[in-house]
C-alpha positions as CSV (number, residue, x, y, z in Angstrom):
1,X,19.5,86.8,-22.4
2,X,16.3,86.5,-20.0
3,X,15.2,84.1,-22.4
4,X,18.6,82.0,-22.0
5,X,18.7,82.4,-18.5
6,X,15.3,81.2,-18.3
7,X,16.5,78.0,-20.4
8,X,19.5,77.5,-18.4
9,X,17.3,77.3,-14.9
10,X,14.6,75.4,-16.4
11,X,16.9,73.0,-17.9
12,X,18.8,72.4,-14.2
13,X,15.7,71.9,-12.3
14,X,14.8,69.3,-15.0
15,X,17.9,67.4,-14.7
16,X,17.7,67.9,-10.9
17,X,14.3,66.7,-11.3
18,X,15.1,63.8,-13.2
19,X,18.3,62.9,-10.8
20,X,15.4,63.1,-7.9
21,X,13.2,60.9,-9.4
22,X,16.0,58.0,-10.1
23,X,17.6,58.2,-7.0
24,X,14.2,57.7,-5.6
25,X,13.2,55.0,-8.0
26,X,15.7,53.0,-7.9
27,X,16.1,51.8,-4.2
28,X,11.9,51.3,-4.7
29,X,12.6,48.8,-7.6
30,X,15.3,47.0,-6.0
31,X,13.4,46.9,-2.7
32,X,10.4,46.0,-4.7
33,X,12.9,42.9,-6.0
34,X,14.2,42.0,-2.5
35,X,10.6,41.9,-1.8
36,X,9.8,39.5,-4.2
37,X,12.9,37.1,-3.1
38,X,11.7,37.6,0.4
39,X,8.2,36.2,-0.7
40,X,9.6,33.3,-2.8
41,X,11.4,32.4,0.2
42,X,8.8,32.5,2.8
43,X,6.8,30.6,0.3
44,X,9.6,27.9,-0.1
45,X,10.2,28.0,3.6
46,X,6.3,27.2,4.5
47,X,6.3,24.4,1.5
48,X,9.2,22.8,3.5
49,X,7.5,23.6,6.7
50,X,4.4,22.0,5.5
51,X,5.9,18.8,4.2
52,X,8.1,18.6,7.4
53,X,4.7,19.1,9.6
54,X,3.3,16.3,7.3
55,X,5.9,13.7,8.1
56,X,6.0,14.2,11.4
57,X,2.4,13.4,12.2
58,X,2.7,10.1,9.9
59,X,6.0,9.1,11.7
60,X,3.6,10.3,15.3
61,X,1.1,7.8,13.2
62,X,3.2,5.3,12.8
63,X,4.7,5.6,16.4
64,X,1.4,5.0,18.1
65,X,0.7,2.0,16.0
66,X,3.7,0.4,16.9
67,X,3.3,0.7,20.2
68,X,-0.3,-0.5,20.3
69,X,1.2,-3.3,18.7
70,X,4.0,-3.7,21.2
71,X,1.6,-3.8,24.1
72,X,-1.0,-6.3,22.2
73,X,2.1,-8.5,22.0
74,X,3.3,-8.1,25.5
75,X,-0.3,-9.0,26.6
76,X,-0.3,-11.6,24.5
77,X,2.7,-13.2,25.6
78,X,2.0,-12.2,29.0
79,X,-1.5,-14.4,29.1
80,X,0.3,-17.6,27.1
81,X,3.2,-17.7,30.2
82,X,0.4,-17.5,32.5
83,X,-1.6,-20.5,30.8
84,X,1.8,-22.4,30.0
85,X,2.7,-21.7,34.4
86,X,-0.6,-23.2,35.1
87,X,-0.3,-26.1,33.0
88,X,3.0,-26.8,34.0
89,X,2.3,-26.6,37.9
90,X,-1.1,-28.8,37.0
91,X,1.3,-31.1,35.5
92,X,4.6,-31.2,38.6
93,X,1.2,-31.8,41.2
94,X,0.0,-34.9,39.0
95,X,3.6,-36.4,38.6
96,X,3.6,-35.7,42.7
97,X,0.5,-37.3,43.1
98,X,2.1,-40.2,40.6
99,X,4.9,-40.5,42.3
100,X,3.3,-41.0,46.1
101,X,1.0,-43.5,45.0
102,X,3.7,-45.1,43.0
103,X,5.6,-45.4,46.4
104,X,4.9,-49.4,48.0
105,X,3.1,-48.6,51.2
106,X,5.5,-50.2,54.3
């Protein structure tokens, strides 16, 4: 009867053992799982991040050269108004000058 008893306790801490060590187990290997998710995740987040960080300096790029371009045209534009004024005041003084020695002296 010893014996059986003995059998009877060893057998419950076993199974209490075993209940212990799956209880514990399991919440390790899910959160192990949730882990893993987490990590693909952040890794899919920074890829995204990355390409995002990407475009934006080429659009930055791209914005910098337009507007260099912009002001290279306003100068541009700028200095042929100035040269197309000067010819055309050069031009109203000569028809002035023309005009008054057109005129008959009285």
């Amino acid at each position: 009867m010893k014996e059986e008893a003995a059998r009877g306790l060893a057998t419950q801490q076993c199974v209490s053992l075993l209940a212990a060590f799956w209880s514990a187990a399991l919440p390790v290997s899910t959160a192990q799982h949730q882990g893993k998710v987490l990590q693909g995740e952040i890794a899919a987040l920074r890829a995204r991040l990355s390409e995002r960080e990407d475009a934006l300096q080429s659009t930055a790029r791209r914005l910098r050269s337009t507007a260099q371009l912009k002001d290279s045209m306003e100068q541009f534009i700028v200095t042929h108004l100035t040269r197309t004024h000067s010819v055309l005041r050069k031009a109203r003084t000569n028809l002035e000058v023309k005009a008054q020695q057109a005129l008959p002296v009285a």
